[in-house]
C-alpha positions in Angstrom: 31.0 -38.9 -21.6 32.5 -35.1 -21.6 34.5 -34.1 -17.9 31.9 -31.5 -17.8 29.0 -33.8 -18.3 30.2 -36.1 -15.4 30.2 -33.0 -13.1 26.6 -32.2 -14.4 25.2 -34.9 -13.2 26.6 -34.7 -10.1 25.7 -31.4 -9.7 22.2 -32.1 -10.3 21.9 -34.5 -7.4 23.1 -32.1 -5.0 20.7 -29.9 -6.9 17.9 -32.1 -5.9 19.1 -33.1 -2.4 19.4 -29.1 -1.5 15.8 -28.4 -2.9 14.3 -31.0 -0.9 16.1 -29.9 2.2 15.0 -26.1 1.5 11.3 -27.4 0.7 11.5 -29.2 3.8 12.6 -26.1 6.0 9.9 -23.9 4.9 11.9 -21.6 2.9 9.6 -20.7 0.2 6.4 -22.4 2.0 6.3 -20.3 4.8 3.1 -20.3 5.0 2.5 -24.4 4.6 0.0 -25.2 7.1 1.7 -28.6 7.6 5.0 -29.3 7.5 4.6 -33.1 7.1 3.6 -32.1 3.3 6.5 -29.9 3.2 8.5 -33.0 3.9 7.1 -34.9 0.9 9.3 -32.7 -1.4 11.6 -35.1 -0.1 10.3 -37.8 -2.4 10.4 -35.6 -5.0 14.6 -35.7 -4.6 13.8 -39.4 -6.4 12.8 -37.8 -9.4 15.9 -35.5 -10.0 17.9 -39.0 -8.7 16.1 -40.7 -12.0 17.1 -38.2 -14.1 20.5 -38.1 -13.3 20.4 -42.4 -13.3 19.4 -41.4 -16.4 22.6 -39.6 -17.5 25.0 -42.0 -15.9 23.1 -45.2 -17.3 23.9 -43.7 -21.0 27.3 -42.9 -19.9 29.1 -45.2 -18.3 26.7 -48.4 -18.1 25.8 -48.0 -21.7 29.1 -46.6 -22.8 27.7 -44.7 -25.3 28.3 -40.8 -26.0 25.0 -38.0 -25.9 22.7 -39.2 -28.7 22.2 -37.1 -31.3 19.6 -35.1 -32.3 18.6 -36.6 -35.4 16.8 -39.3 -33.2 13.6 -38.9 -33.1 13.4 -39.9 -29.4 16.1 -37.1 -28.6 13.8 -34.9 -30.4 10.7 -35.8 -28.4 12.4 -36.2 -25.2 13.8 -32.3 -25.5 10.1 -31.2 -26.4 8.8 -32.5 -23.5 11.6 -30.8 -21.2 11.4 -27.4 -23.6 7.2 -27.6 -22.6 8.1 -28.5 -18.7 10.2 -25.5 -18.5 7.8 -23.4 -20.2 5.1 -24.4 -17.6 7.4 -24.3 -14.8 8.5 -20.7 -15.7 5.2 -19.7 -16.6 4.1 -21.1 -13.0 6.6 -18.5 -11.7 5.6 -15.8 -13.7 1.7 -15.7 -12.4 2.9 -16.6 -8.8 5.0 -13.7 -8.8 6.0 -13.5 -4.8 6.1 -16.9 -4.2 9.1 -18.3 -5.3 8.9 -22.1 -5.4 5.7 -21.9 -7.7 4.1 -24.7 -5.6 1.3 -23.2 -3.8 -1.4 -20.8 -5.5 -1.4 -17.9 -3.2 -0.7 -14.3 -2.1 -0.1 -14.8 1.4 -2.7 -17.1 2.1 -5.3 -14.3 0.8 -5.9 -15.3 -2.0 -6.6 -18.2 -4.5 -4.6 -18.0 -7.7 -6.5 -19.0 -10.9 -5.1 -16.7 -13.9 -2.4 -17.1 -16.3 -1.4 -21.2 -16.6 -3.3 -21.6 -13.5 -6.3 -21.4 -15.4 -5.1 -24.0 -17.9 -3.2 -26.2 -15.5 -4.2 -26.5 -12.1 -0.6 -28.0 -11.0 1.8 -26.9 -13.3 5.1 -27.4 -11.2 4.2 -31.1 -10.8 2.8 -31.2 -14.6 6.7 -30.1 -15.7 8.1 -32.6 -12.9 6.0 -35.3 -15.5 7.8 -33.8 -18.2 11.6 -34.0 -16.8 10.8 -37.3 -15.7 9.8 -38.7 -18.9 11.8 -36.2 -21.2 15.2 -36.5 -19.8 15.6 -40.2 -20.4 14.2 -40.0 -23.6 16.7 -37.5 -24.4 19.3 -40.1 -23.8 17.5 -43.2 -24.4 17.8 -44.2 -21.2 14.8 -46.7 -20.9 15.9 -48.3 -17.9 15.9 -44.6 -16.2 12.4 -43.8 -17.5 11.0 -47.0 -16.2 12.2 -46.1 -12.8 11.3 -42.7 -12.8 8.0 -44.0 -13.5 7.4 -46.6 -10.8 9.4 -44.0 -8.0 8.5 -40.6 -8.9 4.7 -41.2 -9.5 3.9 -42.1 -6.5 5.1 -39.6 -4.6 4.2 -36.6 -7.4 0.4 -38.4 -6.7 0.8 -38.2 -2.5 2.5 -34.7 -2.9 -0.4 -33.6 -5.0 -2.9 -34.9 -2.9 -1.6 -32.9 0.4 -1.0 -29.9 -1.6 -5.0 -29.8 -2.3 -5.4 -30.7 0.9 -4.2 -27.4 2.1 -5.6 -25.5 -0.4 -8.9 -26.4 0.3 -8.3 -25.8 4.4 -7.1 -22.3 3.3 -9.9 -21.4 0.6 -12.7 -24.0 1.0 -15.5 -23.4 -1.5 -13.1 -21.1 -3.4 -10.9 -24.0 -3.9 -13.7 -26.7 -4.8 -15.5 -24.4 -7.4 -11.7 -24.1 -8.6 -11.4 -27.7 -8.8 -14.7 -28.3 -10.8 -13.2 -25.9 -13.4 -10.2 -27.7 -14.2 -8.8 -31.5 -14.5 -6.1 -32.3 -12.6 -3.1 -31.7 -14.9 -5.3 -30.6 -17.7 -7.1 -28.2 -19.4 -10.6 -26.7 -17.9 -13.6 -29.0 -18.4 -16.0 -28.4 -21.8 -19.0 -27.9 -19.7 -17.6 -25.9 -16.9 -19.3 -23.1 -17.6 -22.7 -24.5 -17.6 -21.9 -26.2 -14.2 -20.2 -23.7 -12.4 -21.4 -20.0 -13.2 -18.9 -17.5 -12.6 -19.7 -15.1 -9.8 -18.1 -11.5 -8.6 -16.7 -13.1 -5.6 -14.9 -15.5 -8.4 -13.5 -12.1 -9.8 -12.2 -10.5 -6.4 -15.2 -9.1 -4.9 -17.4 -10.9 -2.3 -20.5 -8.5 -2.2 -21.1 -10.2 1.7 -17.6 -9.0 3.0 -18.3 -5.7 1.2 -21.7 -5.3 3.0 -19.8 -6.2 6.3 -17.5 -3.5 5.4 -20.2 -0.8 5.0 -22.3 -1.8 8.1 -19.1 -0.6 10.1 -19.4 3.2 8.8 -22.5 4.8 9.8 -21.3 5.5 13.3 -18.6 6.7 12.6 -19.9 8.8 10.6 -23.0 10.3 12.7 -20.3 11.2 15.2 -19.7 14.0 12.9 -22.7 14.7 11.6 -24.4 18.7 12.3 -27.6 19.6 12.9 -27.2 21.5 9.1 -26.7 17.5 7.7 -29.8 16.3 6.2 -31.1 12.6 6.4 -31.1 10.4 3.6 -30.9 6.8 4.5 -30.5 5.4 1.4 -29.3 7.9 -0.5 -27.3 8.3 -3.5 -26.0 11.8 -2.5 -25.5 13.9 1.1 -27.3 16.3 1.9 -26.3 19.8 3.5 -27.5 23.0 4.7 -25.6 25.7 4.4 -26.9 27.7 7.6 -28.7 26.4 10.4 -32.2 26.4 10.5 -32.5 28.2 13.9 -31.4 31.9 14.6 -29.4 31.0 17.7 -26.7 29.1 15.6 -27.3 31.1 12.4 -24.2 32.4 10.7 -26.4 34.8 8.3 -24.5 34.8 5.3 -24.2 38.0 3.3 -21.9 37.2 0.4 -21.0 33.7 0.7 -18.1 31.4 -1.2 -17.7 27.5 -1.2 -14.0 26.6 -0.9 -13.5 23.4 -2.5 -10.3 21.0 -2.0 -9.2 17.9 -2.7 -6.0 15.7 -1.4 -4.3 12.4 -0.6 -1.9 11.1 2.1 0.7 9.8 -0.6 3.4 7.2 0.2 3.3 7.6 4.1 0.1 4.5 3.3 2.9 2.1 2.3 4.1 3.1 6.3 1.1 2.0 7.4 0.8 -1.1 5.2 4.0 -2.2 7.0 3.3 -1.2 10.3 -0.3 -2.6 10.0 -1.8 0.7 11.9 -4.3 2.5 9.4 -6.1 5.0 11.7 -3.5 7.7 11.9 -3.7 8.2 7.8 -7.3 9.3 7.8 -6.2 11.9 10.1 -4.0 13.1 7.6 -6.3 12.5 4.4 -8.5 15.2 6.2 -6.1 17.4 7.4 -4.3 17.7 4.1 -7.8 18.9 2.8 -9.1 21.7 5.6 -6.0 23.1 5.7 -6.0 23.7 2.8 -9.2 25.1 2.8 -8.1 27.3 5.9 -5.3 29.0 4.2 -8.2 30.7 2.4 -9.8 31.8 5.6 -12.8 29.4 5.1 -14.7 27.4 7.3 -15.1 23.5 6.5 -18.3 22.5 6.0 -18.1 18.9 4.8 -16.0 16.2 3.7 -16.1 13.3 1.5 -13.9 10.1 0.9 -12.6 7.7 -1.7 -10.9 4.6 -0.9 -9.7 2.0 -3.3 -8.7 -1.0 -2.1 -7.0 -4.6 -3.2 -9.5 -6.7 -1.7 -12.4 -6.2 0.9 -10.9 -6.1 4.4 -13.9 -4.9 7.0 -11.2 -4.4 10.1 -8.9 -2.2 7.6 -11.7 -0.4 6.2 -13.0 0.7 9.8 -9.8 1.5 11.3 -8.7 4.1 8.1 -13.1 5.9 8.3 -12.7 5.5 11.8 -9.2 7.5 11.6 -11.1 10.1 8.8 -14.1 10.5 11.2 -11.3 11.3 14.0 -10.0 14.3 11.7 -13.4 15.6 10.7 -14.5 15.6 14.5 -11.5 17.9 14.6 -11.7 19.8 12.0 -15.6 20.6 12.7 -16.6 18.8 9.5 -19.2 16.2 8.9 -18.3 12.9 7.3 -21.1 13.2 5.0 -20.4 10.4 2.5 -18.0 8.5 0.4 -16.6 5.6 -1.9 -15.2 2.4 -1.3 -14.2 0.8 -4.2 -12.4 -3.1 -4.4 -10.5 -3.6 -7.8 -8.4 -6.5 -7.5 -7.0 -6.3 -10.3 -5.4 -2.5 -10.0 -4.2 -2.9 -7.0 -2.4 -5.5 -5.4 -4.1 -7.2 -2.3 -2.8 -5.6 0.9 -2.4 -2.1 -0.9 -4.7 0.8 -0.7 -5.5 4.2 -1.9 -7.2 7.3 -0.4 -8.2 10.5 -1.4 -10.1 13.4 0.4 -12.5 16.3 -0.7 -13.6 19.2 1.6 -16.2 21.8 0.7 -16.2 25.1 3.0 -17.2 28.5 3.3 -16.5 32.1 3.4 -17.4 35.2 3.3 -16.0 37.3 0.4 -14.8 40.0 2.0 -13.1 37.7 4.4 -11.8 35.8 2.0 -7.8 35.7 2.3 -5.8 35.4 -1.0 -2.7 37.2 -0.1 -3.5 40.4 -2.2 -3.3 42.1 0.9 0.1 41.0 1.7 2.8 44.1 1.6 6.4 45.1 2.6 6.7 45.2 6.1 4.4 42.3 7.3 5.4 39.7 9.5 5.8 35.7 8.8 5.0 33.4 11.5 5.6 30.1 11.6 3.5 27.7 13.5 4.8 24.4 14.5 4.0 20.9 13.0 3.5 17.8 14.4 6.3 16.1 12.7 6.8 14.9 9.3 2.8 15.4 8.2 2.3 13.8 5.0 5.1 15.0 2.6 8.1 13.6 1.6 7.5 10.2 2.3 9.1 8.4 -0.9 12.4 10.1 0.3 11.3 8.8 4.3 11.1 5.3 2.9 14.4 4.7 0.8 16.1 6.8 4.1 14.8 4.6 6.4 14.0 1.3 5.4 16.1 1.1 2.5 19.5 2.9 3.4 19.3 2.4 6.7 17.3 -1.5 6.9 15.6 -0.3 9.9 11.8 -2.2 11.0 8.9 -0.3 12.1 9.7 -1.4 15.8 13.2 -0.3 15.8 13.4 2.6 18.6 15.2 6.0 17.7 16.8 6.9 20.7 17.4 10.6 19.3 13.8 11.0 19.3 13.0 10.1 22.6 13.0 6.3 22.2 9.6 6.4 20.0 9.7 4.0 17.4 10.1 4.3 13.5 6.6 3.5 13.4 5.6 6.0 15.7 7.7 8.7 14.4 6.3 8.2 10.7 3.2 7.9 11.0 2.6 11.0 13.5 -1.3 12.8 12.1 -0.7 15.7 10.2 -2.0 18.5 12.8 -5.4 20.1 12.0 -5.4 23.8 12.6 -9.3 24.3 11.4 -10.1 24.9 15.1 -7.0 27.0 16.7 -6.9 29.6 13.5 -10.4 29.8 13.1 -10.1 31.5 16.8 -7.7 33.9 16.0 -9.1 34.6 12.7 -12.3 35.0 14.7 -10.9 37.3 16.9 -10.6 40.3 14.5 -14.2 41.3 12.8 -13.5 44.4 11.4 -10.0 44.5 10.7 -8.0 41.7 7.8 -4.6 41.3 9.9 -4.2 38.0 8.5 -2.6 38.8 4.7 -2.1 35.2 3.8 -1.2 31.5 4.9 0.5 28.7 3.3 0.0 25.4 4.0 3.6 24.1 4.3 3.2 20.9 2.0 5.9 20.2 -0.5 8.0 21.8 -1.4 9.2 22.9 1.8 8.8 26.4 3.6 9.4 28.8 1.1 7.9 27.4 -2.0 4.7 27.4 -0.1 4.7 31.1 0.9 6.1 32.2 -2.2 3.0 31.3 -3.7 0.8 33.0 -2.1 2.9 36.8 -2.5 1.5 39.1 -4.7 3.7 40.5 -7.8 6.5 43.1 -6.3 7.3 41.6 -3.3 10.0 39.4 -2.0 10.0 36.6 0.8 13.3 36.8 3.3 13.5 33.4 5.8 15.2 33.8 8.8 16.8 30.7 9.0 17.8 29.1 12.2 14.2 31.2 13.9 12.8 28.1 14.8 13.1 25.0 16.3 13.5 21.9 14.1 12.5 18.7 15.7 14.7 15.9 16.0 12.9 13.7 13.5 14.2 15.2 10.6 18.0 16.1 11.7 17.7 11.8 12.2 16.4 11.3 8.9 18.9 13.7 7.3 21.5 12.4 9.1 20.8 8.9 8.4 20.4 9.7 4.7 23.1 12.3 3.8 21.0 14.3 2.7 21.7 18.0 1.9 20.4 21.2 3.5 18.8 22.7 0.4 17.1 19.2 -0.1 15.7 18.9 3.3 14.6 22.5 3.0 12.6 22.1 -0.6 10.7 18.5 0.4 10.2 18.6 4.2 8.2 21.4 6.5 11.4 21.0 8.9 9.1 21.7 11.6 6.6 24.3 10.4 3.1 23.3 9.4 1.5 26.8 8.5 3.1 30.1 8.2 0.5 33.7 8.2 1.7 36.6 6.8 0.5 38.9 9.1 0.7 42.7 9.6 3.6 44.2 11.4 1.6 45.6 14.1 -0.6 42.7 15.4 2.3 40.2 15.2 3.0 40.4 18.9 -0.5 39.7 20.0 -0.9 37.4 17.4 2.1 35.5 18.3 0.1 35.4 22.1 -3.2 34.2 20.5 -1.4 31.4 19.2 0.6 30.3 21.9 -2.9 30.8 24.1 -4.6 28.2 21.6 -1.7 25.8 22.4 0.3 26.4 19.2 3.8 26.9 19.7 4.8 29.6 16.3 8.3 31.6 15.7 8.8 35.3 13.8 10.3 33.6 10.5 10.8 35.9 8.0 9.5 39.4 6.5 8.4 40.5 3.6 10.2 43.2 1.4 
């Protein structure tokens, strides 16, 4: 036999002996319930030992060289070990996160029953079958096969046995209906289909969690609700009033516009995914959306959701309405409806999507589009909360990637808070404060424009909003830039003119104002708890 056949074989036994002691540790089982069935991969080690009996029996007991391939035994042999790679690989493939290809899951979520798991309900122990059979056959070994047989059946059998029994602890009927679908190392049953109907729940969806899920959001949203919401229990739409029905609270609208917007929270969600806090982002799916609407002048009337979600979880769904009811209670904006839908297949199971829509209200010749905006006015920055809900792509490979920090790690530079806490700080609603000031004047306009500062940092915003013939000057170093983002810029390298164009680098909004009521806008501000800078001019 070839030098580098002898070390083959030998190399295969320690092969076998390493993968039974990783199987046995839990490595790639973390979450085996018991670790006495982790510990039957041990017997499995007798089936890699067979094989390589296998080897050294046609070597060196034998004394004959590695049989050609003319035999037809060679030839079947390698089949069977070409099909129980094919499965094994396959078994990969579908499992996709777990790496040993032994248990059908996601984390314990949920059963796995596509790609070769819907042909082959074990196929890591149905290619064990065919290495134990197709190796010695490949080297007509039948004293190797024979022992393969009598050792490694047994213990394929037991480890089968306590690998269903797990299954069927973790995902009980989901399992058994499973199990009626397909033979044990075969191909589904003929009359399967007549026997066990498919159901949604089968597909990803289990209608009862779902209704769990929606019995959680009325609350939360009544706690929003106006007395210009209309009931419809039942409904297929919300219903809203546009002025209130008495004259006490009536606005009495003489030219009226509806200010539509619509917006997401982005990649600060996978933040929340890893920190497993979900409240905080339906603060920002609504303030992304009114202030928006604000920088228009308008009041927000209304707000609707869309959540998509990998599977139905009722505790996640609450905490992210009960976050969005939070923002809407700020924002003075009723929760009147939404969408929750669960596509398992689009997303994977622990992610999730959000988007926001917010209808409000203005009257036109309040209505502030920066074509009053001239030389000479004044920009004022008001402060933001911290990072908001931009940028967060760039947050992620800074932080966790670059710098392999957790979400528990403190940040001492920020006053000990941790990276959890720093990231996933609401987005600050301004409906309320502005509204005051904008309330303030009723004959004069002194508010030109605002910009929500979003991305593309500071001056992309404002620059958007200036009318042709004008010019936007910044005067850098006017405010005060908190620490979170000299920490992420520090820890990332990251350049000035970057920082500048993704992050607000500490200012949420900035009004262009006229020259003349900057000063006692500046008070105004600070009065409504808003800390705000002279920023720049315009020219």
């Amino acid at each position: 036999m070839p030098t580098h056949a002898i070390w083959g074989v030998w190399l295969y036994v320690v092969w076998a002996i390493a993968e039974g002691a990783i199987h046995y540790a839990g490595v790639f089982q973390p979450e085996q319930p018991d670790r006495r069935g982790a510990g039957l991969t041990w017997l499995l080690v007798a089936f890699k030992a067979c094989v390589a009996y296998g080897f050294v029996d046609a070597a060196f007991l034998q004394r004959t060289t590695l049989p050609a391939w003319a035999d037809p035994l060679t030839r079947a042999g390698a089949a069977l070990v070409a099909v129980a790679i094919a499965v094994r690989v396959a078994a990969r493939l579908t499992i996709g996160k777990n790496f040993s290809g032994y248990v059908q899951t996601y984390d314990r979520h949920r059963l796995v029953t596509r790609g070769v798991y819907s042909r082959v309900r074990h196929p890591a122990y149905t290619a064990y079958l065919g290495f134990l059979v197709g190796f010695p056959l490949c080297f007509g070994s039948w004293g190797a096969l024979l022992v393969g047989l009598a050792i490694g059946t047994p213990a394929l059998w037991r480890r089968i046995r306590v690998e269903e029994a797990c299954l069927a602890k973790w995902f009980g009927d989901d399992y058994q209906a499973y199990r009626r679908r397909t033979k044990r190392l075969g191909r589904p049953t003929p009359d399967a289909p007549s026997k066990m109907p498919l159901s949604y729940k089968d597909a990803g969806v289990d209608l009862d969690v779902y209704q769990e899920s929606m019995s959680r959001l009325p609350r939360l949203m009544r706690r929003t609700h106006t007395p210009r919401v209309l009931p419809l229990e039942g409904g297929f739409a919300g219903l809203f009033r546009l002025d209130f029905a008495g004259k006490l609270f009536a606005r009495q609208y003489r030219d009226p516009v509806l200010v539509s917007c619509t917006d997401g929270v982005g990649t600060k969600l996978k933040v929340a995914q890893l920190a497993g806090r979900h409240d905080t982002v339906g603060v920002d799916l609504v303030a992304m959306c009114v202030n928006d609407a604000l920088c228009c002048g308008a009041e927000p009337l209304f707000f609707l959701d869309y959540i998509a979600m990998g599977r139905d979880d009722p505790e996640r769904l609450e905490q992210v309405v009960s976050g969005i009811s939070d923002g809407c209670v700020q924002a003075d904006s009723a929760l009147l409806g939404g969408e929750t839908a669960i596509m398992p297949d689009l997303y994977a199971e622990e992610d999730y999507d959000l988007a926001g829509f917010s209808v409000g209200v203005v009257e036109r010749d309040r209505l502030i589009d920066g074509s009053k905006i001239g030389p000479g006015d004044v920009v004022l920055g008001v402060a933001s909360s911290g990072l908001h809900s931009n940028g967060f792509s760039l947050v992620r490979k800074i932080v966790f990637d670059t710098a392999g920090l957790s979400c528990d790690d403190p940040v001492e530079e920020c006053g000990g808070k941790t990276v959890a806490e720093l990231l996933l700080e609401p987005t600050r609603i301004y409906v309320q404060p502005i509204g005051r000031v904008l309330g303030h004047y009723r004959k004069k306009q002194v508010v030109h424009g605002i910009a929500h500062i979003t991305g593309g940092g500071l001056r992309e915003n404002v620059e958007r909003i200036l009318p042709d013939g004008v010019s936007l000057k910044i005067d850098e170093g006017s405010w005060k830039v908190p620490p979170v983002f000299t920490w992420l810029q520090r820890l990332g390298s990251v350049d000035d003119a970057e920082m500048a164009r993704v992050f607000n680098l500490g200012v949420g909004l900035a009004l262009v104002v006229s020259e003349h009521f900057a000063d006692s806008l500046q008070r105004q501000l600070a009065e409504q708890g808003l800390e705000n800078w002279v920023i720049g001019r315009i020219e």
